[in-house]
N, C-alpha and C positions, 0 to 999 in steps of 0.2 A: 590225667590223674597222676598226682604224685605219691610216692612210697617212701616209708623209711629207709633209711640205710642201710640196717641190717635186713630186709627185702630185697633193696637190690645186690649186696652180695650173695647172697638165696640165687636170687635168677643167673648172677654170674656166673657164681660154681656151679651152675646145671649145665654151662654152655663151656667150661673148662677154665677157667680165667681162677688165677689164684690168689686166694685172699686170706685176711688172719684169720686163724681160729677161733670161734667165739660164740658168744650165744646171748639172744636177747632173754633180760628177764622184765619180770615185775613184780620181783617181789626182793626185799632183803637175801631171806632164806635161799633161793635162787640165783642171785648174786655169788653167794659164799662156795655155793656148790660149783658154778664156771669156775672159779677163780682156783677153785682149788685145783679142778682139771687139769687149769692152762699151767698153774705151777708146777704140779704133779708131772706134765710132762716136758719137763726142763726149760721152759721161758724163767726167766730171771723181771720180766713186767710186766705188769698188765693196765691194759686202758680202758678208760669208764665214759663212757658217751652217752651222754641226753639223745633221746629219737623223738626230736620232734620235727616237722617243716617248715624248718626253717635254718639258716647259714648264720656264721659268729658265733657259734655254738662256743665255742674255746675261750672266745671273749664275753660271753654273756655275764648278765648276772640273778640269781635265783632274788626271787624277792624276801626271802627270809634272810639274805645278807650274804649266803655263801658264793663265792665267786667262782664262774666256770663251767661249763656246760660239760665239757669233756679232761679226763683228769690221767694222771698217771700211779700206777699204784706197785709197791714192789713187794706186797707182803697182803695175806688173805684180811688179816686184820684191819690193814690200809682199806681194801675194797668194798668192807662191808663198813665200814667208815662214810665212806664217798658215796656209796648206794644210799644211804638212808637221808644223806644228806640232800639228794638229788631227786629220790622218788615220791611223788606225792607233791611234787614240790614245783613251784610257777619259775619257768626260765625267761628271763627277759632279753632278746639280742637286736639288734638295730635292722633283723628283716621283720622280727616280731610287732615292734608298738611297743609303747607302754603297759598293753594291758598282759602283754606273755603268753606264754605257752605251760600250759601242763602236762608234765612230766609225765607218764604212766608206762614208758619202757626204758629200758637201759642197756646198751648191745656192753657185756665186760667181755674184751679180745686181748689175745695174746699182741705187745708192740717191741719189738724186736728193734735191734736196734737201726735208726736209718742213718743210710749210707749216703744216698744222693736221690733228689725227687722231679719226678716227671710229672705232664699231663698231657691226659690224652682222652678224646670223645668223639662221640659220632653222632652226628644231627643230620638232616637234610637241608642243603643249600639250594634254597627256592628259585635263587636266581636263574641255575641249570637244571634243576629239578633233578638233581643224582644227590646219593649220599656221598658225605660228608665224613672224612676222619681230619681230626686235628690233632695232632701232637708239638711239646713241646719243650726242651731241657728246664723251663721255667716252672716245675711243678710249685704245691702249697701258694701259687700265688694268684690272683682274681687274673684271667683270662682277658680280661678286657684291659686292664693294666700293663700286662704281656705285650699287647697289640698295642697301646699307645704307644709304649715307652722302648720295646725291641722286639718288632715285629717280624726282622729277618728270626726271632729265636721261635717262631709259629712256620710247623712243615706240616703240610696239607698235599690228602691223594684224597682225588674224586672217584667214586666208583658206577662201574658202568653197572644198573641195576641188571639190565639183560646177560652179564655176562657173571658179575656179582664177584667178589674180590677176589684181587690173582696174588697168588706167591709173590711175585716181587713187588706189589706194594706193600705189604708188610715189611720186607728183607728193606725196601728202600726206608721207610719210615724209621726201623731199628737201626738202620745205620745213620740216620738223620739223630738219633738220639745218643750217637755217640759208643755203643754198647756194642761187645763184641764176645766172640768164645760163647760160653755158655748161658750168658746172658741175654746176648742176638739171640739163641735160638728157644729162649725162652719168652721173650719181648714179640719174636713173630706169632708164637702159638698165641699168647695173650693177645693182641691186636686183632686177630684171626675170633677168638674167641669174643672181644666184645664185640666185633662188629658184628657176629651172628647173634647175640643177643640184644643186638637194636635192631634187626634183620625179623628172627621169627617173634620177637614179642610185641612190634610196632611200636615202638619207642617213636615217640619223639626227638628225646636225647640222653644218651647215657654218658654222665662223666666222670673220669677218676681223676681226683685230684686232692692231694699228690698220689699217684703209683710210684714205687718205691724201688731201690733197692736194700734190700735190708739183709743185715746179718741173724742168720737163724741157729740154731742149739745143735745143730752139726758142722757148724764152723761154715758153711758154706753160704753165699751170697745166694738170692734167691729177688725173683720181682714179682712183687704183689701190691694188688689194688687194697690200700690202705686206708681210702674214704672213696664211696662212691655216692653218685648222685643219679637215678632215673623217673625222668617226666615219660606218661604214656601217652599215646593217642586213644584221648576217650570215643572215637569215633568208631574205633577197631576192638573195644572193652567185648564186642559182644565174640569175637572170635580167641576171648581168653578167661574161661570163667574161672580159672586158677590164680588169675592175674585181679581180679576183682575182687576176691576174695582178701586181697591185702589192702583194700581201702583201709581208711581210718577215719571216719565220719568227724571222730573227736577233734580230728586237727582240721576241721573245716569251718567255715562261716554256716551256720545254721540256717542260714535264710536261703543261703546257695544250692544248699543239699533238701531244703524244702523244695526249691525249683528247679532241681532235675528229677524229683520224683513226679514233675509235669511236665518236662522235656521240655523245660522253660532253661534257655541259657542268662546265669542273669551271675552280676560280679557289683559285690556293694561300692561305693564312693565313698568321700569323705565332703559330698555336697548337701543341700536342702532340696534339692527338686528331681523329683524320682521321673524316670522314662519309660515311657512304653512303647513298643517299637516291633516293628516286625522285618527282620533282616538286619544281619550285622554293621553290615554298611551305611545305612539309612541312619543307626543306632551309633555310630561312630560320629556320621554328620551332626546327628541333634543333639549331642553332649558336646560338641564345640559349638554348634550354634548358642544353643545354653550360655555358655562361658559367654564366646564374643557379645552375648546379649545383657552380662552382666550378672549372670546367674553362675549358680555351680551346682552341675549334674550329680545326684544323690548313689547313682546307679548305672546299670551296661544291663538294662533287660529287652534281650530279643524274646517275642514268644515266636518267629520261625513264619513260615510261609502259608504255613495251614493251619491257624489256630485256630480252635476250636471256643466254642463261651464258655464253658468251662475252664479251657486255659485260661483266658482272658480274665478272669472272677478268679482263681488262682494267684496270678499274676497280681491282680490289686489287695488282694489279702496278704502279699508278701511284700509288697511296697507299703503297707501301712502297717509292719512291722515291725521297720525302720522307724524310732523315735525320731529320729532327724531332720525327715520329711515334712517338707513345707507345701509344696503343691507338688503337681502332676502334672506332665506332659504326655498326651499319646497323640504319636506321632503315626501314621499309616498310610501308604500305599499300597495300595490293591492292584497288582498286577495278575498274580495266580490268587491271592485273598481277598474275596469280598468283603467291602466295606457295611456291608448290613452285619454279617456274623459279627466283627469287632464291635458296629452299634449298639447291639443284641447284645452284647458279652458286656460292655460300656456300663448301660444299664442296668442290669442284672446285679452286676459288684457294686455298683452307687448304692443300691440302696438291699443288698444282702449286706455289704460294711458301714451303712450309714455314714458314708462318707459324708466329712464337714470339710475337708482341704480345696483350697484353688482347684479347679480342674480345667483344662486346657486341652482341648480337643481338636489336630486336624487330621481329613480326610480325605486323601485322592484318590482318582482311579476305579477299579470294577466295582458298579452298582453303588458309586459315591452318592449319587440323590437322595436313594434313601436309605441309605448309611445316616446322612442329615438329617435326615425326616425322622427316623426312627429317636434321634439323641432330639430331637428341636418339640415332637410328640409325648414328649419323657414324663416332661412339667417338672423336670432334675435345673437344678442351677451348675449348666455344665456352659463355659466361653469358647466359643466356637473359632477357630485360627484359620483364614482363608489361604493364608500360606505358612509354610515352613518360619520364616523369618516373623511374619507378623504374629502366630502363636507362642515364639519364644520371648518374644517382649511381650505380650500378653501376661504370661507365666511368671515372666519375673517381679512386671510388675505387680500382678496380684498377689504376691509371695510377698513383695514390701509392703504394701498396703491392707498386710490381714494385721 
């Protein structure tokens, strides 16, 4: 599950990590009232950020023509300027599409002025199964860019989870970053602080980037996470109902959020032939076999190990959803899932959705027979795939020839 911005610096200042001032609005009036705060107490600027999910915010462009997803304002006048031209309003940026995002928050924070910018995250690196801190004197710039082009400028400590982080990898990281005096021992608290906030919240990954130095209105230098970014583990949501609570449904695919209210994992394509599948793996195979077969996968739907007909008849009222879909693929192995329940479930959605699309059906494994018997008994116009490979040329070609 991802969060806006101004969420995740929410969860940061709970765990110490120091960030600007500021507050999400939605409304104009709202707007006027931060701005006046932050000026009120002696910022000289303030910055206006689109929240939505997604990156190139600063380069985007609103589709009423105004340019910029996040702005700089030096005057309350400026802000409530910038807010109305932003809110209500479709942002367009190159992780968005074409079709954008809509605007319905606006984080206006105190931006002081920056001095020099870092980046730093914590993920887990699956290769050794410990976490993960990265830092690097190359902030504001895409992390994977960093790594092509000066990867000595990327300093990494792995942390042992049993013993969970020691003083001196922080001290070592702060001085990998160049920073010293007050700054050092400001950069260890920080580092200390995000990594316990990918620690108790089960993050996936938390990034800042750029963390700053920035000059503040007592003349003193200060480091603060000036954009952040956190992905959770939806697996761990149920040990954080606080954390759940910051969904934002509106920035999701509808069809998505239709299929986790079935505990169906499912992520749309930009193909014609939608999958049905049970197990991710399986669901990875038959959206390349798809392809190699000349087709393109509409969809990534696992309904899981134990689906139920109910899921199943869920699952096909969510795949016929999708205007885009041309036929169907369900693909099944029954290892712990019997292949009757998916039959049963098969039949059930054909003809509660009156299905009219290609359907392409294979079955292997526990109680496959009559798994068969059940879809061959139906008197449904379902095409039966004796194997993997031979069902997805089945599929494609029925999909040309509707």
């Amino acid at each position: 599950m991802n969060i806006h911005e101004y969420q995740a610096k929410q969860l940061l200042h709970q765990y110490g990590v120091a960030v600007p001032s500021g507050q999400p609005c939605t409304t104009v009036a709202e707007a006027e009232i931060a701005a006046r705060n932050i000026f009120g107490s002696g910022h000289g600027l303030v910055v206006i950020k689109s929240q939505i999910h997604a990156g190139g915010r600063g380069k985007g462009t609103f589709k009423s023509g105004f340019k910029g997803g996040v702005k700089l304002a030096r005057s309350v006048e400026e802000v409530v300027d910038i807010a109305g031209k932003m809110l209500g309003q479709v942002l367009v940026t190159q992780q968005t599409g074409p079709e954008g995002r809509l605007v319905q928050t606006i984080l206006v924070a105190a931006a002081e002025e920056i001095k020099k910018e870092f980046y730093l995250a914590v993920l887990l690196d699956r290769a050794v199964s410990r976490p993960l801190i990265m830092a690097s004197t190359e902030g504001g710039v895409e992390i994977e860019e960093v790594a092509h082009h000066s990867p000595e400028k990327i300093f990494k400590e792995w942390v042992d989870p049993a013993v969970g982080l020691m003083p001196y990898q922080t001290r070592k990281l702060a001085a990998s970053l160049g920073l010293k005096g007050d700054l050092f021992n400001q950069a260890c608290k920080l580092i200390a602080g995000v990594y316990k906030t990918w620690w108790e919240s089960d993050a996936a990954m938390v990034e800042i980037n750029p963390l700053c130095v920035v000059g503040t209105p007592s003349g003193k230098d200060a480091l603060v996470a000036v954009d952040a970014k956190i992905g959770l583990d939806d697996n761990a949501l149920y040990r954080h109902p606080e954390i759940v609570k910051m969904r934002d449904l509106a920035e999701e695919s509808p069809l998505e959020v239709e299929a986790s209210k079935h505990a169906l994992n499912y992520i749309k394509l930009d193909g014609n032939i939608a999958c049905l599948v049970n197990g991710a793996g399986l669901a990875m195979a038959t959206m390349d076999i798809i392809q190699h077969s000349g087709g393109r996968p509409a969809n990534f739907l696992d309904v899981g190990g134990g689906a139920s007909k109910d899921q199943v008849t869920a699952a096909f009222r969510i795949i016929l959803s999708d205007a885009s879909v041309e036929g169907i693929f369900v693909n099944i192995f029954g290892g712990i899932m019997d292949c009757n329940v998916i039959a049963t479930g098969i039949v059930a959605a054909v003809r509660e959705t009156g299905l009219k699309l290609p359907l392409v059906v294979r079955l292997e494994g526990n109680n496959v027979a009559i798994g068969k018997q059940t879809l061959a008994q139906s008197g449904l116009t379902i095409i039966n795939g004796d194997t993997m490979a031979d069902a997805a040329l089945k599929v494609v070609a029925a999909v040309a020839n509707r």
